[in-house]
VOTI-546280 format. One record per residue: residue in three letters; x, y, z of N, C-alpha, C, O, CB in turn. Coordinates in Angstrom, 2 decimals, m for minus. Glycine has a CB too. Layout:
<nodes>
+------+---------+---------+---------+---------+----------+---------+---------+---------+---------+---------+---------+---------+---------+----------+---------+
! code !  n_east ! n_north !    n_up ! ca_east ! ca_north !   ca_up !  c_east ! c_north !    c_up !  o_east ! o_north !    o_up ! cb_east ! cb_north !   cb_up !
+------+---------+---------+---------+---------+----------+---------+---------+---------+---------+---------+---------+---------+---------+----------+---------+
!  ALA !       X !       Y !       Z !       X !        Y !       Z !       X !       Y !       Z !       X !       Y !       Z !       X !        Y !       Z !
...
+------+---------+---------+---------+---------+----------+---------+---------+---------+---------+---------+---------+---------+---------+----------+---------+
</nodes>
This chain:
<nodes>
+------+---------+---------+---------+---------+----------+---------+---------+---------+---------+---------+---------+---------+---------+----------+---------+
! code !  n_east ! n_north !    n_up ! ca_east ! ca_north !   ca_up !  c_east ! c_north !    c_up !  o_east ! o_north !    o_up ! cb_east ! cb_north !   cb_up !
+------+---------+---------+---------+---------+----------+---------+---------+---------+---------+---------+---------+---------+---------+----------+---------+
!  UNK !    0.83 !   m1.19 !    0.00 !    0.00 !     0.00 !    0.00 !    0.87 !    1.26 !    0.00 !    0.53 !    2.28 !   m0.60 !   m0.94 !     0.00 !    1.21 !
!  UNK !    1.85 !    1.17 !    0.59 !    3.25 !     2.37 !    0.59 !    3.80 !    2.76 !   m0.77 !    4.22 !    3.82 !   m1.22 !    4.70 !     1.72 !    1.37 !
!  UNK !    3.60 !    1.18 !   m1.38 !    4.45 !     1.58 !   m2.59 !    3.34 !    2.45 !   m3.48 !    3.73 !    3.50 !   m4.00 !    5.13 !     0.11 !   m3.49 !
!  UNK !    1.78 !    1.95 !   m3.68 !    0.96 !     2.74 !   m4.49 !    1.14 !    4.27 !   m4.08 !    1.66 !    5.17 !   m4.74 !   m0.51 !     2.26 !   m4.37 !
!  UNK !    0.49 !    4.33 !   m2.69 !    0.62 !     5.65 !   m2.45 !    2.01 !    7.15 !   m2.70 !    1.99 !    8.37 !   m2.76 !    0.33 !     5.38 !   m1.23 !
!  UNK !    3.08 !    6.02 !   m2.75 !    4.21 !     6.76 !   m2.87 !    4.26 !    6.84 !   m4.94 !    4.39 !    7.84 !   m5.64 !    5.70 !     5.78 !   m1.86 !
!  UNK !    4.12 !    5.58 !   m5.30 !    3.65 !     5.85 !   m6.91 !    3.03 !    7.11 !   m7.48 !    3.46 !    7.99 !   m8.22 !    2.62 !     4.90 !   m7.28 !
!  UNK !    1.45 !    6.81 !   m6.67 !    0.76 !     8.02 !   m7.37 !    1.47 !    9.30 !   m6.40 !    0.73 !   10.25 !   m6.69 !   m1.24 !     7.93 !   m7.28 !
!  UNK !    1.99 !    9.57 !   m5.92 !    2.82 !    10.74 !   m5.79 !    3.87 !   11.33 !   m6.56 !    4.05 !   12.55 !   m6.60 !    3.29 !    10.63 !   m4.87 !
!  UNK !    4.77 !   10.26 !   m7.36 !    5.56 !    10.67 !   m7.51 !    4.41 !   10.97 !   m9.42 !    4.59 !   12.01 !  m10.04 !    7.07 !     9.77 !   m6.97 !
!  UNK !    3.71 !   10.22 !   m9.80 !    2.45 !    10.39 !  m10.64 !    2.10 !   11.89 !  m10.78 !    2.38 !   12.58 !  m11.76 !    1.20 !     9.60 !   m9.98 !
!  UNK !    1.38 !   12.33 !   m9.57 !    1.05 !    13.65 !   m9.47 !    1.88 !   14.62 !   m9.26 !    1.41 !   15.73 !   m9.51 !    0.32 !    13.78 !   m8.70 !
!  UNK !    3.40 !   14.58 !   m8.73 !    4.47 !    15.80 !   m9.18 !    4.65 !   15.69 !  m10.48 !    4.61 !   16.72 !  m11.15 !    5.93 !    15.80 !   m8.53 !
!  UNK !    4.94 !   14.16 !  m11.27 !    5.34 !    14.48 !  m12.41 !    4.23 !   15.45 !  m13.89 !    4.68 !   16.22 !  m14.73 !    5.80 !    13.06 !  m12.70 !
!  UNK !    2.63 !   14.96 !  m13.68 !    1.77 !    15.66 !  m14.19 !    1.59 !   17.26 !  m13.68 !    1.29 !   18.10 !  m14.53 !    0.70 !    14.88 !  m14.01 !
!  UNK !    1.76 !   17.57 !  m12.57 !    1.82 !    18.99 !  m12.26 !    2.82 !   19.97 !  m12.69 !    2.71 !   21.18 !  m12.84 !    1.83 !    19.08 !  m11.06 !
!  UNK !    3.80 !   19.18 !  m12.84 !    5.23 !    19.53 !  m13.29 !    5.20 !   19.72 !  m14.79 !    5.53 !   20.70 !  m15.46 !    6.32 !    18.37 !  m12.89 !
!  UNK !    4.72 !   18.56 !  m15.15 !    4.30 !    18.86 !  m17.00 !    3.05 !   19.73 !  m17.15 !    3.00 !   20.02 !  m18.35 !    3.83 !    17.26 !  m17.96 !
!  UNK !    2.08 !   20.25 !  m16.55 !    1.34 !    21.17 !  m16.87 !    2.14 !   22.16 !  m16.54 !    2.47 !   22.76 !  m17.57 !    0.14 !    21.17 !  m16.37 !
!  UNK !    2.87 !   22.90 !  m15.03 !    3.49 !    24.11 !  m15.28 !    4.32 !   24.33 !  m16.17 !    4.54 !   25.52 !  m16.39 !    3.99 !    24.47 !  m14.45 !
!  UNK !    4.99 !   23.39 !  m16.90 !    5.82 !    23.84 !  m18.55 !    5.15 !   23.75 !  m19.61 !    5.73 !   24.24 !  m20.57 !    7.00 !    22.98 !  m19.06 !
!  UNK !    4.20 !   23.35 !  m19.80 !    3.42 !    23.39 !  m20.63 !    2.60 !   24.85 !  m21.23 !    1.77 !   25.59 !  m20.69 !    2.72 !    22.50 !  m20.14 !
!  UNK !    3.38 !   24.87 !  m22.85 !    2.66 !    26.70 !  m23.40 !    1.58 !   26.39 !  m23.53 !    1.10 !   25.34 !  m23.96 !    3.08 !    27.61 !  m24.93 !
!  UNK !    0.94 !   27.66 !  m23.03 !   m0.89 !    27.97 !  m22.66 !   m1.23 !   28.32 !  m23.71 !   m2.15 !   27.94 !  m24.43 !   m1.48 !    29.16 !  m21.58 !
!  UNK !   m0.41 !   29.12 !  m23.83 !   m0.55 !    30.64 !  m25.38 !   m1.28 !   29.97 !  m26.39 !   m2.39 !   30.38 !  m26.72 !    1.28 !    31.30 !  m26.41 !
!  UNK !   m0.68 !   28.78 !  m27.00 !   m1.65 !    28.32 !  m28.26 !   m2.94 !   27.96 !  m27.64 !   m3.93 !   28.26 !  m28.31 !   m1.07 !    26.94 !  m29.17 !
!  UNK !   m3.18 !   27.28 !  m26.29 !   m4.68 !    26.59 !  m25.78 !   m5.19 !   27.63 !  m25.18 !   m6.12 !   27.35 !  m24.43 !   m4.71 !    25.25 !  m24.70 !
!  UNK !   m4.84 !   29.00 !  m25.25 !   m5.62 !    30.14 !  m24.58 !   m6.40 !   30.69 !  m26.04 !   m7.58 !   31.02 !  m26.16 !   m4.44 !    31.46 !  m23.68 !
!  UNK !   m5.46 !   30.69 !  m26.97 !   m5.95 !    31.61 !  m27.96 !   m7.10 !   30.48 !  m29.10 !   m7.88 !   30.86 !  m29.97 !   m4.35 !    32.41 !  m28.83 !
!  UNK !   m6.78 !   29.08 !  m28.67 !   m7.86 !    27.88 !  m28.91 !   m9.13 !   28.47 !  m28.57 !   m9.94 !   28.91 !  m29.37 !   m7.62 !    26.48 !  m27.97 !
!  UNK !   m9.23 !   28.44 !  m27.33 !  m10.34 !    28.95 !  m25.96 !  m11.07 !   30.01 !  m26.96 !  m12.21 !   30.10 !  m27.41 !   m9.43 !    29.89 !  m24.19 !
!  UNK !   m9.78 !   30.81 !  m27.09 !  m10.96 !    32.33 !  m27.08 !  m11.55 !   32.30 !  m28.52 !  m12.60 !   32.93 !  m28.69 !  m10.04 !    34.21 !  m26.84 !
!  UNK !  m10.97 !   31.60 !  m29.65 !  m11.28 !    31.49 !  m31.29 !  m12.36 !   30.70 !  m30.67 !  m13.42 !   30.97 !  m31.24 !  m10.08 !    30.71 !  m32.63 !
!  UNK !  m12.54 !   29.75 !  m29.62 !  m13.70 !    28.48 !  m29.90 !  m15.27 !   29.53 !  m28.98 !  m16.45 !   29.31 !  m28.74 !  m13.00 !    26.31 !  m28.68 !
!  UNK !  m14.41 !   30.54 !  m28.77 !  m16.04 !    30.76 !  m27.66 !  m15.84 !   32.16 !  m28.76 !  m17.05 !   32.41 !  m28.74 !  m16.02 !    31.07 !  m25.07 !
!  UNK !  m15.45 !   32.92 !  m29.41 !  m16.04 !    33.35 !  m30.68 !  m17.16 !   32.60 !  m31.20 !  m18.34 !   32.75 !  m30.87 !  m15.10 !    33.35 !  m31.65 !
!  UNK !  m16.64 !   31.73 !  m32.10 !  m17.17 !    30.70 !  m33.08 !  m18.78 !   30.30 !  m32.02 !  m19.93 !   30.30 !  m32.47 !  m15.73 !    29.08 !  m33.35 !
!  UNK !  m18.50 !   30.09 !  m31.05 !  m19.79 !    29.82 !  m30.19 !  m20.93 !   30.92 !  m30.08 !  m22.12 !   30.67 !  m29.91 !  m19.32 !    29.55 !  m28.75 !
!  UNK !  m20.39 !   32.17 !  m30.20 !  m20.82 !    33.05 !  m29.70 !  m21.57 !   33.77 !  m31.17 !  m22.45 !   34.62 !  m31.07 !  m19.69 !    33.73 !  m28.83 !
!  UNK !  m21.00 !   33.22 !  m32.61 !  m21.87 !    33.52 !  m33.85 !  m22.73 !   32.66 !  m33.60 !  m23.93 !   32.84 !  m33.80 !  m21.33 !    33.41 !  m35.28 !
!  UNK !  m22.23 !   31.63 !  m33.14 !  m23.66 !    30.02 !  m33.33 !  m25.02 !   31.02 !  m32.68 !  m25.99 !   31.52 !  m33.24 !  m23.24 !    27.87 !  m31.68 !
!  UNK !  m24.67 !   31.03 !  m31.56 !  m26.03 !    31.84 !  m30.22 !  m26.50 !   32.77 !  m31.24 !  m27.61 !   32.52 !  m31.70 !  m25.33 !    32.96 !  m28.39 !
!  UNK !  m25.83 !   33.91 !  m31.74 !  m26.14 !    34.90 !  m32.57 !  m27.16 !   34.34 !  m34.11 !  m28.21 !   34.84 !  m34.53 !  m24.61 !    35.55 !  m32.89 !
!  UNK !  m26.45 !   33.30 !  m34.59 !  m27.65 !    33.09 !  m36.06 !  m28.60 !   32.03 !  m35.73 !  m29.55 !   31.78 !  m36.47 !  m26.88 !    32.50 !  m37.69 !
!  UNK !  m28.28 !   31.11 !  m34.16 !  m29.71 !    30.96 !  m33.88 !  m30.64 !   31.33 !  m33.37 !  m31.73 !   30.80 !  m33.60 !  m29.92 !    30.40 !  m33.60 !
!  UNK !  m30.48 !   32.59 !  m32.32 !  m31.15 !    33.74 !  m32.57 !  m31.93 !   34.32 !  m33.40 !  m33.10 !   34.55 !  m33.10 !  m30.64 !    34.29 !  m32.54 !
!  UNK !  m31.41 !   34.67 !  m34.59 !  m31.94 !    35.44 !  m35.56 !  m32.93 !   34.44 !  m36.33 !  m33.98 !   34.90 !  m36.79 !  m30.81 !    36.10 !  m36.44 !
!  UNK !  m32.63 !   33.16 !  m36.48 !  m33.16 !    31.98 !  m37.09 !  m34.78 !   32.17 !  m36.04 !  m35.82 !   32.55 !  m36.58 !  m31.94 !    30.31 !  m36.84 !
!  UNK !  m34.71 !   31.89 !  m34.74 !  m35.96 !    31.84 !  m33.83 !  m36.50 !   33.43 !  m34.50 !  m37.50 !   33.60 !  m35.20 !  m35.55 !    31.73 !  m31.78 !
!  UNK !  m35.56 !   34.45 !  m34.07 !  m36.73 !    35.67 !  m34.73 !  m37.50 !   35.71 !  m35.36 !  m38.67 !   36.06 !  m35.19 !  m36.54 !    36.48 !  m35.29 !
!  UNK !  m36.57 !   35.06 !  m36.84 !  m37.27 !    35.19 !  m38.13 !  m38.67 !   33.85 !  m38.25 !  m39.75 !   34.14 !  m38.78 !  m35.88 !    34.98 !  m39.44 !
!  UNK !  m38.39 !   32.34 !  m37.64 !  m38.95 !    31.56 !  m37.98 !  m40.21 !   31.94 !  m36.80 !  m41.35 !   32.28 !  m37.13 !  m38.13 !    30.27 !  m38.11 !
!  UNK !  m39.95 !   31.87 !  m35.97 !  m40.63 !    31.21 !  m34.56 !  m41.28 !   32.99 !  m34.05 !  m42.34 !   32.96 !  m33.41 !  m39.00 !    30.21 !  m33.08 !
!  UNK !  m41.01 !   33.62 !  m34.17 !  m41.43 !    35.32 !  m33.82 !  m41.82 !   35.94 !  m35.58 !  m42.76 !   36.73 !  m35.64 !  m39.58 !    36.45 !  m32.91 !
!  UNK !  m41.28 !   35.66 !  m36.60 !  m41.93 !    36.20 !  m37.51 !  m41.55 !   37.94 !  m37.89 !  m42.16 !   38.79 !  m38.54 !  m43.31 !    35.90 !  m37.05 !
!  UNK !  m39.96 !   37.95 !  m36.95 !  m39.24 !    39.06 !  m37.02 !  m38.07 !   38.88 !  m38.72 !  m37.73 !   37.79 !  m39.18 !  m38.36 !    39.13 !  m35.31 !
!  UNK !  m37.82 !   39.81 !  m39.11 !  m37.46 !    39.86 !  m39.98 !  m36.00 !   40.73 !  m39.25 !  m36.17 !   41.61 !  m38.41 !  m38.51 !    40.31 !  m41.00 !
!  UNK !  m34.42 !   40.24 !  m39.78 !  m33.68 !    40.77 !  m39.71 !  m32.92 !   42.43 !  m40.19 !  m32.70 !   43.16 !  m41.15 !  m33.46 !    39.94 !  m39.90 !
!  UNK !  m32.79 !   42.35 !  m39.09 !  m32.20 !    44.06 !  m39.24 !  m31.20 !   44.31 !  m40.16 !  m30.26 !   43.51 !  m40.21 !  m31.52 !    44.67 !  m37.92 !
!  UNK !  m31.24 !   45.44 !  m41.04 !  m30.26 !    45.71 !  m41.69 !  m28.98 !   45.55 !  m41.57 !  m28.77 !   46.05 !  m40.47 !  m30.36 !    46.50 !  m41.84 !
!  UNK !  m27.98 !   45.18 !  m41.98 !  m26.38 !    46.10 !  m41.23 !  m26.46 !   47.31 !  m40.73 !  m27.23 !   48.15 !  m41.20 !  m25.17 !    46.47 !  m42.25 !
!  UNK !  m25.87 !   47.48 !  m39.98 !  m25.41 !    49.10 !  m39.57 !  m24.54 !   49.85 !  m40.46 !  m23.97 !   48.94 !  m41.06 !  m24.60 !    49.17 !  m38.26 !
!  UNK !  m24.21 !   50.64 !  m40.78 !  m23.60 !    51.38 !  m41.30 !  m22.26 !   51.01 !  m40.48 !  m22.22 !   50.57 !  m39.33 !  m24.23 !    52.69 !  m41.33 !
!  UNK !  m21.27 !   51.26 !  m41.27 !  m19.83 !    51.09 !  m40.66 !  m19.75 !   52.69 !  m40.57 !  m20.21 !   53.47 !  m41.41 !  m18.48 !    50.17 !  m41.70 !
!  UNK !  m18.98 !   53.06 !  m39.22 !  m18.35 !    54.13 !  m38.69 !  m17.48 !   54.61 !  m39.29 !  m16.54 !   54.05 !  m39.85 !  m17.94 !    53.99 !  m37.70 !
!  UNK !  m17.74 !   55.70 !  m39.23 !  m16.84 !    57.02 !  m40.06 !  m14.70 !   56.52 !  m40.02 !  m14.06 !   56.05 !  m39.08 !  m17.27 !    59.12 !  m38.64 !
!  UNK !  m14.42 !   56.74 !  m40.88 !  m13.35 !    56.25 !  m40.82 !  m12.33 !   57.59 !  m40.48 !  m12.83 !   58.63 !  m40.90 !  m13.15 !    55.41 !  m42.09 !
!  UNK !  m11.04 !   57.76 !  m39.84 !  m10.32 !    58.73 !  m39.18 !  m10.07 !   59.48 !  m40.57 !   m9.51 !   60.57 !  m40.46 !   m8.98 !    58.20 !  m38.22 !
!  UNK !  m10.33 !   59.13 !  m41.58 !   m9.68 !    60.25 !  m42.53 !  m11.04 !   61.16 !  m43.30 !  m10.91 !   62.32 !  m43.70 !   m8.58 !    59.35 !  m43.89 !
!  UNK !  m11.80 !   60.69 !  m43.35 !  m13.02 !    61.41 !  m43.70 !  m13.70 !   61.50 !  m42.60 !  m14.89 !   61.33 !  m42.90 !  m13.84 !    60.86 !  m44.71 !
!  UNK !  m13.54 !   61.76 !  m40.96 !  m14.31 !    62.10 !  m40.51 !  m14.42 !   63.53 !  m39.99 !  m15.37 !   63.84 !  m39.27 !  m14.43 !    61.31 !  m39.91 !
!  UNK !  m13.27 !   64.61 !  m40.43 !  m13.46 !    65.72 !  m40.09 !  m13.49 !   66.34 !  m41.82 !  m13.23 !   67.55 !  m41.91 !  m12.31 !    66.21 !  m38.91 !
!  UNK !  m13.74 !   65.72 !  m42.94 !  m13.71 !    66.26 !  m43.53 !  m14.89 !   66.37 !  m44.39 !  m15.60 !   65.42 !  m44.73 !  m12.82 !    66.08 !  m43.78 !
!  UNK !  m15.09 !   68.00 !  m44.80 !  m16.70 !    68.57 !  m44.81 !  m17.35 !   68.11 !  m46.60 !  m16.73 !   68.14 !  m47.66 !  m16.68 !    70.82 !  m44.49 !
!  UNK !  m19.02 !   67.65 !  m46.30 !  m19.01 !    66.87 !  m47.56 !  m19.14 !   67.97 !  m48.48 !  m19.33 !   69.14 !  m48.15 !  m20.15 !    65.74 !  m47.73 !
!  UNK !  m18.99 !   67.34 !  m50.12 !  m18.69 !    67.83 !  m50.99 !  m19.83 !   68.25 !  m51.56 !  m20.82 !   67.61 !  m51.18 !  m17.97 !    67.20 !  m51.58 !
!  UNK !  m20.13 !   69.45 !  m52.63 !  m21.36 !    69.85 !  m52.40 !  m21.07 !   69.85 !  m54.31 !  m19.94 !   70.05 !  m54.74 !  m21.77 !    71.40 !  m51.17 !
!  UNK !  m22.33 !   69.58 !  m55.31 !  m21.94 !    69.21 !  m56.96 !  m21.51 !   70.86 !  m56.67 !  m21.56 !   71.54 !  m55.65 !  m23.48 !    68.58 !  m58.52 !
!  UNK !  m21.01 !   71.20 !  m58.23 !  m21.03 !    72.07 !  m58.61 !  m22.17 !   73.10 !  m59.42 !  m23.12 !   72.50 !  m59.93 !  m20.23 !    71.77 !  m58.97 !
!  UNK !  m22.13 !   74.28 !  m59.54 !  m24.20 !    74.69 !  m59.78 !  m24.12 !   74.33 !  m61.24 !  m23.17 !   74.18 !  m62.01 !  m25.02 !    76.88 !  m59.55 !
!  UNK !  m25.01 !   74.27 !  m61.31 !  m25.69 !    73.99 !  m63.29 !  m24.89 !   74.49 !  m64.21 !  m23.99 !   75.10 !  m63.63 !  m27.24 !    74.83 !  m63.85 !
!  UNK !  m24.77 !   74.55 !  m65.40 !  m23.99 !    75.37 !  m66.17 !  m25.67 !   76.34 !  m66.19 !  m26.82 !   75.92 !  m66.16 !  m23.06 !    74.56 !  m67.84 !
!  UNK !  m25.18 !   77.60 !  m66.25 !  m26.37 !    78.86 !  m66.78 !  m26.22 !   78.93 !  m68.30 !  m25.15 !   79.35 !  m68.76 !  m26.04 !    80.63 !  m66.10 !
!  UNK !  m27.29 !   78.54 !  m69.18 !  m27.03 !    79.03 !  m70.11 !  m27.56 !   80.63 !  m71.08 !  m28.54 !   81.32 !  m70.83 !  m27.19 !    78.00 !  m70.51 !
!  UNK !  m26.93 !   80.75 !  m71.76 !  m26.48 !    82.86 !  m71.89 !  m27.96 !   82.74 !  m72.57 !  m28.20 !   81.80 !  m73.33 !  m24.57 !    83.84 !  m73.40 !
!  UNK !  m29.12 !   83.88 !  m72.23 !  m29.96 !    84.66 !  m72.73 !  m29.93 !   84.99 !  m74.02 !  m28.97 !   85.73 !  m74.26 !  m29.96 !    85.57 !  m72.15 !
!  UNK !  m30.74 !   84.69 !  m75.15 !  m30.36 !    85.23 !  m75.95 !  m32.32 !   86.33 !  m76.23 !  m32.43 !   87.17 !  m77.13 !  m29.51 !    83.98 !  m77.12 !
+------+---------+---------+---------+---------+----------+---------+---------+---------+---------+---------+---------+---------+---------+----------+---------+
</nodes>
């Protein structure tokens, strides 16, 4: 019974030991791409119940936001008619 117990010990330093060296970085950025991807699913079955089950019809896009280079700059207005000369 000494020897199991001393086994799974030396078992559980060696697995704890291989998780603290173990890079996260790729299984963090797994995580966060997979609860994206989850988080469109919720979103178009959503819209699916709106449209089927409520009889809502989907909202337009939004307009995309002014971009930093045209947003202080003032809109352009045509130029006036040509006048043409009296005769």
């Amino acid at each position: 019974m000494e020897d199991l117990r001393a086994g799974l010990g030396l078992l559980f330093r060696a697995a704890k030991t291989a998780v603290d060296e173990f890079p996260t970085e790729k299984i963090e950025e797994a995580v966060k791409q997979g609860a994206r991807d989850v988080g469109k699913v919720f979103e178009t079955v959503g819209e699916a119940i709106d449209e089927k089950v409520l009889g809502r019809k989907k909202a337009p896009p939004a307009a995309p936001p002014p971009t930093e280079t045209t947003e202080n700059v003032p809109p352009q207005t045509p130029p006036p008619p040509n006048e043409e000369p009296k005769s």
